[in-house]
Backbone as CSV, one residue per row, in Angstrom:
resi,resn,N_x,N_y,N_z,CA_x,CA_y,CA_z,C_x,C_y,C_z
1,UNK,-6.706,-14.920,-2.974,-6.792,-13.631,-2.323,-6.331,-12.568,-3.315
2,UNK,-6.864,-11.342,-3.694,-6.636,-10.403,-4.236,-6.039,-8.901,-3.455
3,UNK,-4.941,-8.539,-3.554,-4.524,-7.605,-2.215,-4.641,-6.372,-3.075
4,UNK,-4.970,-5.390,-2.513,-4.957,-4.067,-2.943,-3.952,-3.145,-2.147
5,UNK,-2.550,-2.532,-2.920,-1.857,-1.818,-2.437,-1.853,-0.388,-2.228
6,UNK,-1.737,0.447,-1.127,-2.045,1.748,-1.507,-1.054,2.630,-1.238
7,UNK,-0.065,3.662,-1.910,1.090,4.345,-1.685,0.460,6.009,-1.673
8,UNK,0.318,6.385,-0.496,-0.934,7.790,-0.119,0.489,8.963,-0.445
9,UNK,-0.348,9.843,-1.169,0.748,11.120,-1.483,-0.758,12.047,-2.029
10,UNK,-0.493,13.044,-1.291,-1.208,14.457,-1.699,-1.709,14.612,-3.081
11,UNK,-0.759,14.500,-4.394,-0.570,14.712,-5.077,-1.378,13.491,-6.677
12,UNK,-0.154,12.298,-5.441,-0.281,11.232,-6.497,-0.234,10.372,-5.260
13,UNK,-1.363,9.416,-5.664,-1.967,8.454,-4.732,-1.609,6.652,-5.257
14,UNK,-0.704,6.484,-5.633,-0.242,4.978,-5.971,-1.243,4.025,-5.460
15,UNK,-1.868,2.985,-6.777,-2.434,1.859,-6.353,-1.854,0.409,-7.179
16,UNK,-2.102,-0.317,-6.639,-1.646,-1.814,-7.327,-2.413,-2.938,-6.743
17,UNK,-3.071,-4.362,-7.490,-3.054,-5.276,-7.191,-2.436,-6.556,-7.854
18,UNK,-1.927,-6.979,-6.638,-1.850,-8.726,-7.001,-3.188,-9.666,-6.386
19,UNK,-3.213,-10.432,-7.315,-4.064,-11.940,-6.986,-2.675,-12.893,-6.395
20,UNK,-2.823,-13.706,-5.338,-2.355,-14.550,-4.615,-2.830,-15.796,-4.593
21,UNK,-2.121,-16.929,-5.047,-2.546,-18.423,-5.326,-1.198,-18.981,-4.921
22,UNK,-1.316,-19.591,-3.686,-0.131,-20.122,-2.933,0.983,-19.254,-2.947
23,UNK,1.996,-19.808,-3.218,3.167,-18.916,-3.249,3.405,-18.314,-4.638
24,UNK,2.598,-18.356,-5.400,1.779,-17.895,-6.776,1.457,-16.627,-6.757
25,UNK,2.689,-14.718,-7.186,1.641,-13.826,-7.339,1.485,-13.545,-8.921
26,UNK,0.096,-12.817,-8.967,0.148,-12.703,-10.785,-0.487,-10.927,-10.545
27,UNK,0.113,-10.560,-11.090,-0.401,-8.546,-11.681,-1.761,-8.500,-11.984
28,UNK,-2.691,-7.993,-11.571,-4.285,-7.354,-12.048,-4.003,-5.957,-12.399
29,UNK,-3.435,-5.274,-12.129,-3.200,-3.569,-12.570,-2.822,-2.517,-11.142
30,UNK,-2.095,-1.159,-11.987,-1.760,-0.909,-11.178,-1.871,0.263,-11.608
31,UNK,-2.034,1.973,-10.972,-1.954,2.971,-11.589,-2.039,4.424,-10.429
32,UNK,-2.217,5.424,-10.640,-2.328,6.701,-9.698,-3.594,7.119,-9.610
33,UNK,-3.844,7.732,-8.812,-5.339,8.754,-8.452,-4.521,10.034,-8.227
34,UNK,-4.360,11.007,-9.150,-3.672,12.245,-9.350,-4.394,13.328,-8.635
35,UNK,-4.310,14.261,-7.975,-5.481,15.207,-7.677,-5.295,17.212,-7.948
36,UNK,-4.483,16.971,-8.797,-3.681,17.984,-9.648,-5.200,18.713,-10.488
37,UNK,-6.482,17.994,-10.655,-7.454,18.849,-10.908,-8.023,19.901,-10.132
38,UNK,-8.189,19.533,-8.863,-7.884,19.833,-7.640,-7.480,21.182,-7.568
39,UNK,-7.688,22.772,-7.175,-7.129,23.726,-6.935,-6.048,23.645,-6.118
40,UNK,-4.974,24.235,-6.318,-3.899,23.867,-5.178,-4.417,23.769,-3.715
41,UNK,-4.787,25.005,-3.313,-5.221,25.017,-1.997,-6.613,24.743,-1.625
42,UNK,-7.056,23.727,-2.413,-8.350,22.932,-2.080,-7.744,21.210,-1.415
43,UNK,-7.494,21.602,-0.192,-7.168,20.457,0.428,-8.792,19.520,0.552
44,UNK,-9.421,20.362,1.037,-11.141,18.896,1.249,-10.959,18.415,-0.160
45,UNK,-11.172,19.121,-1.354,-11.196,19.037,-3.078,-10.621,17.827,-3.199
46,UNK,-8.935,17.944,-2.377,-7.953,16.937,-3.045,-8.358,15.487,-2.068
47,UNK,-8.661,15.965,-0.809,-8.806,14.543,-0.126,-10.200,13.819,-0.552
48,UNK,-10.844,14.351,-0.941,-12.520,13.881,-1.763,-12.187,12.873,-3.227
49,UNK,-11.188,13.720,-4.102,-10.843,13.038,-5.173,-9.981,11.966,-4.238
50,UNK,-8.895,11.426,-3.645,-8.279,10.595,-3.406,-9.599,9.347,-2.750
51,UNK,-10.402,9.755,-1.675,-11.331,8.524,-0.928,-11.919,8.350,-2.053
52,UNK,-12.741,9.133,-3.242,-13.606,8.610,-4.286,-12.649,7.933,-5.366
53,UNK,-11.432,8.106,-5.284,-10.693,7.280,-6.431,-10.388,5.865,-5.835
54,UNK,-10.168,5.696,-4.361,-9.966,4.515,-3.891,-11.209,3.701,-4.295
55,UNK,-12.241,4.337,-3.800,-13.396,3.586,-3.246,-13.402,3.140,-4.971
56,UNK,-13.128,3.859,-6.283,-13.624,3.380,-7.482,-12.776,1.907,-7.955
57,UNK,-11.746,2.339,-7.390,-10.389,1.132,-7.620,-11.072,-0.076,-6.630
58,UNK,-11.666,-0.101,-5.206,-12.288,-1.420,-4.600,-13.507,-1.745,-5.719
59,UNK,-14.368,-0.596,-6.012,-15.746,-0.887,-6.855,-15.007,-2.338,-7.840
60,UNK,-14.028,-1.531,-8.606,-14.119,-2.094,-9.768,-13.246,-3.490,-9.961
61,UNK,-12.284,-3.584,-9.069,-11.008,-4.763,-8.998,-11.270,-5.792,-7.924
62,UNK,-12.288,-4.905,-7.107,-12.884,-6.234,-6.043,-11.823,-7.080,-5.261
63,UNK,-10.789,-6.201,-4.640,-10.032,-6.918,-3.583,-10.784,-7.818,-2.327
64,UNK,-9.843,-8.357,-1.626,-10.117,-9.176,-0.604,-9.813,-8.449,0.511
65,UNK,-8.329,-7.940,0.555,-7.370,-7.194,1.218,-6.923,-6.002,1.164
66,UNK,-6.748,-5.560,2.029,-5.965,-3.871,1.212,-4.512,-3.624,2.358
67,UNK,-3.671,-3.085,1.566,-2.494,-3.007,2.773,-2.531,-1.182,1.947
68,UNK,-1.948,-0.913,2.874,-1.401,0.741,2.969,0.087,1.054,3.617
69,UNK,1.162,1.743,2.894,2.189,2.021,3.327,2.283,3.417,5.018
70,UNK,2.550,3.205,5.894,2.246,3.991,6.998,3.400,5.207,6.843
71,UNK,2.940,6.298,6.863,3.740,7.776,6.704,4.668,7.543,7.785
72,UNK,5.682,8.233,7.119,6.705,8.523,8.047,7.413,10.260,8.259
73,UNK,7.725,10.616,9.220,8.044,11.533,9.608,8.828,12.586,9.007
74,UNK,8.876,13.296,8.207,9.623,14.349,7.361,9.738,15.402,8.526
75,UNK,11.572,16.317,7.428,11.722,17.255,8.098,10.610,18.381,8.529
76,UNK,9.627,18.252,7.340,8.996,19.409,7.262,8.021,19.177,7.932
77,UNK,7.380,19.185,9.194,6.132,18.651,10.161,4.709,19.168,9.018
78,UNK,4.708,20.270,8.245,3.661,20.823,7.375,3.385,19.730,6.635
79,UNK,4.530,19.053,5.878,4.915,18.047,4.408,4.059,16.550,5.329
80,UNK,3.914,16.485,6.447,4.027,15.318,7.003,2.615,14.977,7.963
81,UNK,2.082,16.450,8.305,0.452,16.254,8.439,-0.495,16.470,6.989
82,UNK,0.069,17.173,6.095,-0.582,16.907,4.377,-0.450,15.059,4.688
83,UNK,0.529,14.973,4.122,0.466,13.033,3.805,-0.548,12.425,4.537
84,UNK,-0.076,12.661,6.151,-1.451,11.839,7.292,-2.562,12.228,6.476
85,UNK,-3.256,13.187,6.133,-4.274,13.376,5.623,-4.423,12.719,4.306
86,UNK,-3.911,12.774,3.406,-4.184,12.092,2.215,-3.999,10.356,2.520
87,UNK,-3.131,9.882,3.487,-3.314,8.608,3.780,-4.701,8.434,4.618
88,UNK,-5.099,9.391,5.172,-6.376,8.975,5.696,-7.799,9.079,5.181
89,UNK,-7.375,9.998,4.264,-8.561,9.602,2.952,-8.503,8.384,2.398
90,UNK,-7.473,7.873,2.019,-7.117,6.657,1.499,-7.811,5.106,2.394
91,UNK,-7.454,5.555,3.467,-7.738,4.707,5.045,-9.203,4.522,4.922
92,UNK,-9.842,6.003,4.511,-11.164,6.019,5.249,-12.408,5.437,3.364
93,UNK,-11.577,5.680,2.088,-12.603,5.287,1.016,-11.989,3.389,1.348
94,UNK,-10.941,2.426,1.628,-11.062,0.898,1.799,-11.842,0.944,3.195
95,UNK,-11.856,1.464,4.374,-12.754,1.299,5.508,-13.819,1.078,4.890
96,UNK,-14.648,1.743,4.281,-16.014,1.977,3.680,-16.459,1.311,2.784
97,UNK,-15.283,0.959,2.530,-16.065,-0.771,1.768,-15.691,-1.571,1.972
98,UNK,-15.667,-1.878,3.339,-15.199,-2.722,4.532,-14.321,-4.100,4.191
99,UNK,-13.372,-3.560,3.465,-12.240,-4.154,3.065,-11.527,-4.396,4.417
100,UNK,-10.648,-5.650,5.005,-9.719,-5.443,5.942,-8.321,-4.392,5.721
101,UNK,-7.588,-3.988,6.291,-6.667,-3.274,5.857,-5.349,-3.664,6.816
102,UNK,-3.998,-3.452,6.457,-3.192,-3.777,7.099,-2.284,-2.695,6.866
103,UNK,-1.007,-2.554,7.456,-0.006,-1.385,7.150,1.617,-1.677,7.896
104,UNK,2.032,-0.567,6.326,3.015,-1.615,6.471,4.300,-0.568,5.865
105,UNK,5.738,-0.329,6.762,5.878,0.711,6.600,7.305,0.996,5.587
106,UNK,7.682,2.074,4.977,8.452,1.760,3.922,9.719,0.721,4.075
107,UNK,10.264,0.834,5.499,11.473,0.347,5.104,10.788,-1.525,5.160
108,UNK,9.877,-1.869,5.526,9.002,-3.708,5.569,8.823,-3.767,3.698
109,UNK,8.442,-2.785,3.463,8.467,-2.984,1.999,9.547,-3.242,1.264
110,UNK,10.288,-2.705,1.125,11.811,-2.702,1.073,12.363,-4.083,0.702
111,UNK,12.506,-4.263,2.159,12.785,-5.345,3.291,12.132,-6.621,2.326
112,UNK,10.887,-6.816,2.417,10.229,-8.038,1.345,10.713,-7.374,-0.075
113,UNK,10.655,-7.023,-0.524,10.692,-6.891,-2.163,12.366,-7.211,-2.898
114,UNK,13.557,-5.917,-2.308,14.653,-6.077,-2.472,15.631,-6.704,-1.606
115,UNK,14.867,-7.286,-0.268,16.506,-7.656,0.584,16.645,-6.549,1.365
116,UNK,16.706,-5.052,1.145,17.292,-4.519,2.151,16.310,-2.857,2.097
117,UNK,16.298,-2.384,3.335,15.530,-1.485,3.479,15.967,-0.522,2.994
118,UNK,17.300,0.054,2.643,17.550,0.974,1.898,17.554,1.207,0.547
119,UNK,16.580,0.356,-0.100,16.668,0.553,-1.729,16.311,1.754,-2.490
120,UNK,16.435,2.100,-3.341,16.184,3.124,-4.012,14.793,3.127,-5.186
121,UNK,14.393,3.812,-5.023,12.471,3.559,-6.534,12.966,2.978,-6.814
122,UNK,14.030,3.295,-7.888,14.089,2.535,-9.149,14.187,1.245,-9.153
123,UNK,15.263,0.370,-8.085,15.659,-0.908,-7.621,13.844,-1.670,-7.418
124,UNK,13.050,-0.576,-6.321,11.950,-0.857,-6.423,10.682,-1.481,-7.381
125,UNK,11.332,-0.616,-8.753,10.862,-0.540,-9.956,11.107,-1.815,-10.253
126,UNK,12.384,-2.397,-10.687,12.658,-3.141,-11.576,12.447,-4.611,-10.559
127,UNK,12.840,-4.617,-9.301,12.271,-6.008,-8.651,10.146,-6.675,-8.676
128,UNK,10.114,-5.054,-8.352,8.549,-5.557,-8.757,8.164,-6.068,-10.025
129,UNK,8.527,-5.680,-11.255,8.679,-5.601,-12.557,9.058,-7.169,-12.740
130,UNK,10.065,-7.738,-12.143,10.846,-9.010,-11.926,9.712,-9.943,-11.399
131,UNK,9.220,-9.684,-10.185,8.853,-10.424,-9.043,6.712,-10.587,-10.002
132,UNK,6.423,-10.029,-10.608,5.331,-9.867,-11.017,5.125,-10.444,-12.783
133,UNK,6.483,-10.574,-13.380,7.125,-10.837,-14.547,5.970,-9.727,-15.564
134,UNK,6.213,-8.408,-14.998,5.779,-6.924,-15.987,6.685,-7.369,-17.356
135,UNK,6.191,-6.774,-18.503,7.364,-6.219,-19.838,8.222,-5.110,-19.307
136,UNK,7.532,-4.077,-18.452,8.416,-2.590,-18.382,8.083,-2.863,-16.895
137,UNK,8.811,-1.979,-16.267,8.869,-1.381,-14.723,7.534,-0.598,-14.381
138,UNK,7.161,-0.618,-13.872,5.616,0.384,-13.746,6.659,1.481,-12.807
139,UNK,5.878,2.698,-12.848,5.533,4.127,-12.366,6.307,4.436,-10.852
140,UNK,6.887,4.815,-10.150,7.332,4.606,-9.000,6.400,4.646,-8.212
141,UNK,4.833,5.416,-8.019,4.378,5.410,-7.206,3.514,3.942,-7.181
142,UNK,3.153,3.345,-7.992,2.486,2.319,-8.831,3.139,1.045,-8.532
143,UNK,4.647,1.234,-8.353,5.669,0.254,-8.012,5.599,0.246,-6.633
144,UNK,5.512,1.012,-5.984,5.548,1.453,-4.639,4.738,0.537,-3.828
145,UNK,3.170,1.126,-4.278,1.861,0.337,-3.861,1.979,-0.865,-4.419
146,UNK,2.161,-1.371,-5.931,2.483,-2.966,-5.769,3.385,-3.604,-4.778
147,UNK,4.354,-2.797,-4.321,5.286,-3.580,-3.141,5.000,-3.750,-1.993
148,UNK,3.511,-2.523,-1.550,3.086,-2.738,-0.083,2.356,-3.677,-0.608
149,UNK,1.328,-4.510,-2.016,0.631,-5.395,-1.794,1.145,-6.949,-1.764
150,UNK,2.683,-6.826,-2.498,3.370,-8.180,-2.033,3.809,-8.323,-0.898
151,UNK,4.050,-7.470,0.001,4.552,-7.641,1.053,3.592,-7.907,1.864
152,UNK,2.178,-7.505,1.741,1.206,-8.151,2.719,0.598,-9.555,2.368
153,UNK,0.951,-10.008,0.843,0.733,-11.196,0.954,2.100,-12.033,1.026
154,UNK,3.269,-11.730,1.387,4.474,-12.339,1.863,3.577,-12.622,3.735
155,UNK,3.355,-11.631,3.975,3.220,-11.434,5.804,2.098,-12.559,5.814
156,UNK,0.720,-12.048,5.156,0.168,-13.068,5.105,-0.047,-14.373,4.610
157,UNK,0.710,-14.867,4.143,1.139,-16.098,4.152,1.978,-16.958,5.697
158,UNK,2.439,-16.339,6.226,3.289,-16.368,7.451,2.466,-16.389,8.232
159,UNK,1.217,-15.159,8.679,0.665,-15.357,9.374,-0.431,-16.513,9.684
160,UNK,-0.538,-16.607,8.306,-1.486,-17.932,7.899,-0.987,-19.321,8.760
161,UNK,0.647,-19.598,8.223,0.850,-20.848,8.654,1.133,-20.735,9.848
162,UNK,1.717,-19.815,10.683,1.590,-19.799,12.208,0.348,-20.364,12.772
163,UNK,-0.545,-19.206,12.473,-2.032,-20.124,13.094,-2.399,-21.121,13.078
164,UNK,-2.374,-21.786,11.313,-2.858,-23.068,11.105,-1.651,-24.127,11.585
165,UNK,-0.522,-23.693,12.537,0.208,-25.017,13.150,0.027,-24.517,14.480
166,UNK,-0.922,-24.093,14.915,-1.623,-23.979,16.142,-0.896,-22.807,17.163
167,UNK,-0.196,-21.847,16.411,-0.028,-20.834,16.934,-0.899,-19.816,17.416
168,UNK,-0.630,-19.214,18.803,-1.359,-18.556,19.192,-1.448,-17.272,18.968
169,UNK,-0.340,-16.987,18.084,-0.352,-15.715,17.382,-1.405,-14.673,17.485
170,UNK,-1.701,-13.411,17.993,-3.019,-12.378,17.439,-2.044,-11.665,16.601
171,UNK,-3.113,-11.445,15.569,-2.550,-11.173,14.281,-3.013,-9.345,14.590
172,UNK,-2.113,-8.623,14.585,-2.616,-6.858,14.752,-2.642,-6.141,12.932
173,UNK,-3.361,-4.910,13.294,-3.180,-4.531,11.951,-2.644,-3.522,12.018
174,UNK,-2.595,-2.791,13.352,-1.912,-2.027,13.354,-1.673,-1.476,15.027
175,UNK,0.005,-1.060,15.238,0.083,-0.642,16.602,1.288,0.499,16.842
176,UNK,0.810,0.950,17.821,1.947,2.472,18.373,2.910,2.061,18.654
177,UNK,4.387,1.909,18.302,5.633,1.422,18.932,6.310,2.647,19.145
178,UNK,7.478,2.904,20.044,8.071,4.010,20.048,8.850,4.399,18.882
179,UNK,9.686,3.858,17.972,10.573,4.424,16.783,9.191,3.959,15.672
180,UNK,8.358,3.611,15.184,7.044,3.019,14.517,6.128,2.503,14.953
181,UNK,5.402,1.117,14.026,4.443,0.561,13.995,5.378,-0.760,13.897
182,UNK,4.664,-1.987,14.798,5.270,-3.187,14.381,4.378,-4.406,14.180
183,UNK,4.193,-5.121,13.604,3.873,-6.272,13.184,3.879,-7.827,13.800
């Protein structure tokens, strides 16, 4: 399985994949879709470059999977319908090339990568870096999206063996909870 990670930001759009072979992950690449060409206040501009940079990253790396980190709520309600939007460009270039998608929200990332949901980038940085055996730490946003794509092949692995020991498990990809989304 090849997972494609996606860390959605206005600005800078974090991607990463791992290939998955048992409890086996190995690095394929990882990098940003920037949209800083983009006039500032060309929001369609910036969400066009983000779905056409995804859709180029499925063209070319040919995932199986795609997970996406799910926005969370900032002080600034302005700061926090921008993001929904750039995550839903993001949402809508893997929809379209009818990739499955899953989501998965910062502190689950966390949570799989370092142990504890309060980690900091950098900790982020250097466990992925660890967990992927990188030379250097990749990019925070880059680190980011590699961590939503180990963490969906941590989940999916789990979900896997539930089923196949005859669990009746339905597997969701995504749902409304009152404090989030749960799994």
């Amino acid at each position: 399985m090849r997972v494609l990670g996606i860390d959605p930001g206005l600005q800078c759009t974090g991607f990463g994949l791992v290939d998955v072979e048992g409890a086996q992950l190995h690095y394929v690449a990882s990098g940003t879709i920037k949209t800083r060409d983009a006039a500032l206040g060309d929001l369609p501009g910036r969400l066009k470059i983000i779905f056409d940079g995804v859709q180029e990253v499925v063209r070319r790396y040919q995932p199986t999977a795609a997970s996406v980190e799910i926005v969370f709520v900032n002080v600034n309600p302005q700061s926090t319908l921008l993001l929904g939007q750039a995550r839903g460009a993001a949402l809508a270039g893997l929809v379209s090339c009818s990739l499955p998608v899953s989501e998965y929200t910062a502190l689950q990332m966390k949570k799989a990568i370092t142990g504890h949901g309060l980690a900091r980038k950098e900790q982020i940085q250097e466990m992925v870096a660890r967990l992927l055996k990188l030379p250097a730490a990749p990019g925070k946003d880059a680190a980011d999206a590699l961590g939503i794509a180990i963490c969906h092949a941590h989940a999916s692995r789990s979900f896997d063996a539930i089923t196949r020991n005859g669990g009746t498990m339905a597997r969701r990809t995504h749902a409304q909870f009152k404090g989030g989304r749960t799994y």
